[in-house]
N, C-alpha and C positions, 0 to 999 in steps of 0.2 A: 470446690470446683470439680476432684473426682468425679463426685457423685450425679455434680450436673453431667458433666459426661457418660454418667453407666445411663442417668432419663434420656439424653439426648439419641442415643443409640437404641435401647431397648422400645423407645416409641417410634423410633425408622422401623427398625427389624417389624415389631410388630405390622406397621403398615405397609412393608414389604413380602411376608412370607405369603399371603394370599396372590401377588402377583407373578409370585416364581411355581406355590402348586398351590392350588386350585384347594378348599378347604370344605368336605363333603361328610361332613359328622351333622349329623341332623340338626343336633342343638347349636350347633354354630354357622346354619347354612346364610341366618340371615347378618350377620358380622360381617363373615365371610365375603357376602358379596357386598356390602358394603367399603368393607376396606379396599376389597378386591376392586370394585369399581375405580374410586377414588385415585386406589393406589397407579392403577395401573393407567387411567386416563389422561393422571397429572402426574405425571411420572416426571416427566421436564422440568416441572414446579419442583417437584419434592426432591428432586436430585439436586438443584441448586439450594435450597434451602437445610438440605441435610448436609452437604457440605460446607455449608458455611456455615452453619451451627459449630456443626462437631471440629471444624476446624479452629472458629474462633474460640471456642472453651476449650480445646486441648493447648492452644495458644497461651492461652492466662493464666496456663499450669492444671488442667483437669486431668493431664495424662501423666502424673508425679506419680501415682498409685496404680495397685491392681484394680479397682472398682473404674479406674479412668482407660486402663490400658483395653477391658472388656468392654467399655461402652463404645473407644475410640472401633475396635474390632466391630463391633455391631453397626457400627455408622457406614464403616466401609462398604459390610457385607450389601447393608441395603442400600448406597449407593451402585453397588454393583447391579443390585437387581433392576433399581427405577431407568441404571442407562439402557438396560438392555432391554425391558419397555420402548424405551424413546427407540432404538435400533428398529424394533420388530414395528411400530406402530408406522414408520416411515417405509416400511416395505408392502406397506398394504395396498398400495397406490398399486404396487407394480402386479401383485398378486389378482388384487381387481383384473386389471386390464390382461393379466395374463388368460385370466378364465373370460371372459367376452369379448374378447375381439374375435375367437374365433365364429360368437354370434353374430353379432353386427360387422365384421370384417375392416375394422380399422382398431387405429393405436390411440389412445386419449391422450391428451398432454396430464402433466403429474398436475391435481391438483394442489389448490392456492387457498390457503385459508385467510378469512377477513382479519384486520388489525382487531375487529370488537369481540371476534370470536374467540381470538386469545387473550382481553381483557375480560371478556364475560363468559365463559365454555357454560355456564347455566343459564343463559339469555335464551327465552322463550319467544319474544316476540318479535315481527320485522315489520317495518316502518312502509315496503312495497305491497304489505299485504293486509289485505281487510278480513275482518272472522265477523261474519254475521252469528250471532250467539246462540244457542238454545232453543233451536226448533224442533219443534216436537213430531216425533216420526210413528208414534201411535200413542190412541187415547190412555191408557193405561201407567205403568209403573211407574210414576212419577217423574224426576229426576233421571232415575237410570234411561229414558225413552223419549232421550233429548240426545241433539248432533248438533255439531258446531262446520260450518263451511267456509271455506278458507277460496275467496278470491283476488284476484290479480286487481290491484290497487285502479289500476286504468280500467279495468272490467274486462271480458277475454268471449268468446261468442265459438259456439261449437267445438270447446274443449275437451280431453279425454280429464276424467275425472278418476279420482281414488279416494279408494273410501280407506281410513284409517281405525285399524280395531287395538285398543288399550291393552296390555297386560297388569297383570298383580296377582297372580297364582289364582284367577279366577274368582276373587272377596274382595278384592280393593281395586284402586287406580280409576281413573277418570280419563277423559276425553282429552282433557288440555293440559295434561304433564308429559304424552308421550307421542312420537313421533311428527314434533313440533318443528323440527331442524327438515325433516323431510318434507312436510308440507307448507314450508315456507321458501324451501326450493323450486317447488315445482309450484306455485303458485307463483313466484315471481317469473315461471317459463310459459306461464300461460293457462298452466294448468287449473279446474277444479279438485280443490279436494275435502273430503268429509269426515270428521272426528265423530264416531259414536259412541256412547254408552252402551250398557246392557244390564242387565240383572243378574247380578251377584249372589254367589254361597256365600251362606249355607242357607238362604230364603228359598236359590232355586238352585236345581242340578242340573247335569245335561238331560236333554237338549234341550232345553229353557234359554241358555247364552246361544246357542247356534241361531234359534230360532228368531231372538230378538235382533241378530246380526242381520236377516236374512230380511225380516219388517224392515229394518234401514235401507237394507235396496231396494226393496219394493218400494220405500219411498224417494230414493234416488232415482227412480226408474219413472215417478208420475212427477218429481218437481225441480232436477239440477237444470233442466232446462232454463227456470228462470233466473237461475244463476251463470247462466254464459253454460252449464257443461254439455255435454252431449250422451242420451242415458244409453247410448249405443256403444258405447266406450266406456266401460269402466274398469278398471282394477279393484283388487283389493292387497291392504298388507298389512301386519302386526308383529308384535314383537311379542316372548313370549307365551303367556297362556294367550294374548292377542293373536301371536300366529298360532298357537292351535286350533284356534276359529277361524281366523286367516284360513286356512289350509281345509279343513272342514270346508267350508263354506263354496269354495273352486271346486272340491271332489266332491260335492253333494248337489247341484248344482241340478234344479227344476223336481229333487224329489220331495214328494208331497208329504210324507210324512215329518218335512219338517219343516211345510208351510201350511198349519193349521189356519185354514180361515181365507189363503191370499194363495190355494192352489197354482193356480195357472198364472203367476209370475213370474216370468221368465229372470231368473236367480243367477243364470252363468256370469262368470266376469271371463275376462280377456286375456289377466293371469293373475297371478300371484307371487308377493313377493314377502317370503317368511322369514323374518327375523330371530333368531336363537330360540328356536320354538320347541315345545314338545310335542313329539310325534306316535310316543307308546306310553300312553299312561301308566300302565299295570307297570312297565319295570321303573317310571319315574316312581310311584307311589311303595314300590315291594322294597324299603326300608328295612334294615336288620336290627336285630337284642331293643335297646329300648328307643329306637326311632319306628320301629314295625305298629305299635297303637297306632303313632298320629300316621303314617303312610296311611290307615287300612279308614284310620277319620278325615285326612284328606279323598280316597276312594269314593267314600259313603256319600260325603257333603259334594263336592263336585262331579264326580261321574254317574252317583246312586247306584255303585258295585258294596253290596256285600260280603265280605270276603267270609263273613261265617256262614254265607250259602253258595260258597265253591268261587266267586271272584268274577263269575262273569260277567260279561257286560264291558270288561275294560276296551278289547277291538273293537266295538261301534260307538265308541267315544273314541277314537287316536286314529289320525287324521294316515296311518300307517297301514290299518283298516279298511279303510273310502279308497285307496289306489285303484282306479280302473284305466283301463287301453282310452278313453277318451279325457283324460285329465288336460287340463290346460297346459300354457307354458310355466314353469314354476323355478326363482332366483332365490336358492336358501343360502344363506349367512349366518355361519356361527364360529363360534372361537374359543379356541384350545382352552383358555383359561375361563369356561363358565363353571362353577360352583352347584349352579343350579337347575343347570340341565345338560348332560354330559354332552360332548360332543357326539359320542358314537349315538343318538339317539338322531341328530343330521345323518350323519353320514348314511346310516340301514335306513331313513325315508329315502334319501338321495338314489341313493343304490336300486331300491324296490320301485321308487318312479320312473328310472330309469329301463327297467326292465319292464313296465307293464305299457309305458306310453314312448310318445317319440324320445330318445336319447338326448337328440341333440336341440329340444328345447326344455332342456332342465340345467340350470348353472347353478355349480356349487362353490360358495367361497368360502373356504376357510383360513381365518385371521390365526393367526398364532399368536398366542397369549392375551388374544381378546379376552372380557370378561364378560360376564351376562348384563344384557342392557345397554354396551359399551355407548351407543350412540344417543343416552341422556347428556353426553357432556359432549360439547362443540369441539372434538379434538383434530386430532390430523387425520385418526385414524376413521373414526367419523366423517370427517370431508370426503375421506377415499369410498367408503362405502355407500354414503349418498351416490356421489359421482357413477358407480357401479349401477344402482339402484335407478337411477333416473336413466343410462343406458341400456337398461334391460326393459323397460318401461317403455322406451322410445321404439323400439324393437319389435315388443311383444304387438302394438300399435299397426290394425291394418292397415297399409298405405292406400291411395287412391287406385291403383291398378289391381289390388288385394295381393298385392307381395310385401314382405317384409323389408325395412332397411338395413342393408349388409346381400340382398338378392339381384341386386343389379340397380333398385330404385332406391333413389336419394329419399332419407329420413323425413319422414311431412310433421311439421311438430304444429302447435296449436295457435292461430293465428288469433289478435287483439284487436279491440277496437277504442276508440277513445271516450266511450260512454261510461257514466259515472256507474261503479258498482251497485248493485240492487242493498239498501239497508236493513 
């Protein structure tokens, strides 16, 4: 029974040190955020389960030894870290609302998470909402040039629409594993929203992903109409290398050179909303000793920078770059504990947005001890951030007099009708 004691301990510890620091050795970035995810979403979970493990085997004599005495120690440690998880994740509510109220000028009540959401935190689908599947947004790349759209079960008419852009370090992820929890919220508020594809490295490089982003609004812009949205209102948001497109795509906004073929498309959205994104490629990719190859082979395959011909090219791929005086409104979201895109890579966009366009519509939140991705899993902390997310949203949104809500005029949110959704 020692011994069950030193496993019961050494596999907490292990699935706890990524959520106390953050784990940035290149060969372990992908573990890393995996544990780290896990670790730190279900922290709740694993705190009670680590407890009661290590308690019931030091109970039945696992802690008679030294092998039990260091497992018991390890169990503790990582109990200590998953509570203080649960501590930080339940503060997020307040951190939210502490950065946007002074936008919109009121206080949100703390959000409420569903009973299924803490029996299911990986639950993809909702029962108020219809996904018309796999429309094709241009003749070409297959699969990758297909969108999925997400409406209000009753159907919803002149809605403000958002397009949703995937991450996966710019070679993987799909349309329908990521910001599902978000466009199932705002779908059941009325809202349209648009899951795209794109085409992926190392087949293509930048701006081949911007450009395919930018084809999806151009076809948001000739067909959400017949889905209830309205193409005069649109956002965009992503997560990850999905917000590095995210974000690109709001500060590049009607330049031609990166709408081959479909110029004179009017390409701005209304704002954006980036999710733990990367904002400078060159110092994401500038990797040290034996992580420096694949950095400089991530460069090569997604930005098409050279680094054995001096490295340029990284600032007009990094959305850190595109900062100009007319940038939209922009709500970044990132957390102390990503693995995979450091936090100060938020903070110097936040800052540099801040100084080039208006101050006061840039909102920056940052989660302590969030991990990258945090909102694949239905957590508390994830509720908060939606919550943020869909009040920045509502905000950014021209009211009918063309004032904002929080300016003197009450929030116009997206009105429904009872007509069966388009199939």
């Amino acid at each position: 029974m020692t011994w069950a004691l030193a496993g019961v301990g050494l596999g907490a510890a292990v699935l706890a040190v990524p959520t106390v620091r953050p784990i940035r050795a290149w060969f372990l970035l992908l573990p890393g955020f995996a544990f780290g995810l896990v670790g730190a979403e279900l922290a709740g979970v694993w705190l009670v389960v680590v407890v009661g493990a290590a308690g019931g085997v030091a109970a039945a004599g696992g802690a008679a030894a030294p092998p039990g005495w260091v497992g018991l120690a390890l169990a503790l440690g990582a109990a200590g870290a998953f509570a203080r998880q649960v501590v930080l994740a339940h503060r997020a509510a307040g951190l939210v609302d502490e950065n946007l109220s002074p936008l919109d000028g009121r206080h949100a009540p703390r959000s409420r998470r569903r009973l299924l959401d803490r029996l299911a935190p990986f639950r993809l689908g909702d029962r108020a909402v219809v996904r018309h599947a796999d429309l094709r947004y241009a003749p070409a790349g297959g699969r990758h040039h297909l969108l999925d759209v997400y409406t209000p079960r009753g159907g919803t008419r002149d809605a403000p629409v958002l397009i949703q852009i995937h991450g996966g370090a710019w070679m993987t992820g799909n349309k329908r594993t990521q910001g599902r929890s978000l466009m199932n919220r705002l779908a059941r508020s009325g809202w349209v929203c648009v899951a795209i594809n794109y085409r992926l490295s190392p087949r293509v490089r930048h701006p081949e992903h911007l450009i395919d982003c930018k084809r999806a609004l151009a076809w948001v812009r000739d067909h959400v109409a017949e889905f209830g949205g309205d193409p005069a209102r649109v956002s965009v948001t992503g997560g990850s290398a999905g917000a590095h497109l995210a974000a690109l795509l709001a500060l590049t906004a009607n330049n031609p050179a990166f709408q081959p073929g479909f110029e004179t498309v009017d390409t701005s959205v209304l704002a954006c909303v980036s999710m733990y994104g990367a904002y400078a490629l060159g110092e994401l990719f500038a990797l040290t000793g034996w992580g420096r190859r694949f950095g400089a082979w991530m460069g090569r395959v997604v930005a098409g920078v050279d680094e054995r011909r001096g490295g340029a090219g990284y600032e007009a791929a990094s959305p850190l770059g595109a900062i100009h005086p007319g940038a939209p409104p922009f709500l970044v979201c990132h957390g102390t504990g990503d693995n995979l895109v450091p936090v100060v890579q938020a903070r110097a966009f936040v800052l540099a947005l801040r100084e080039a366009a208006q101050p006061d519509t840039v909102v920056y939140v940052e989660l302590p001890g969030a991990p990258h991705a945090f909102d694949v899993v239905r957590s508390v902390r994830t509720a908060a951030a939606l919550e943020g997310v869909e009040r920045f949203l509502t905000w950014a949104l021209p009211a009918a007099a063309g004032e904002r809500p929080g300016d003197g005029v009450a929030a116009t949110g997206p009105t429904t009708t009872a007509r069966t959704a388009p199939s």
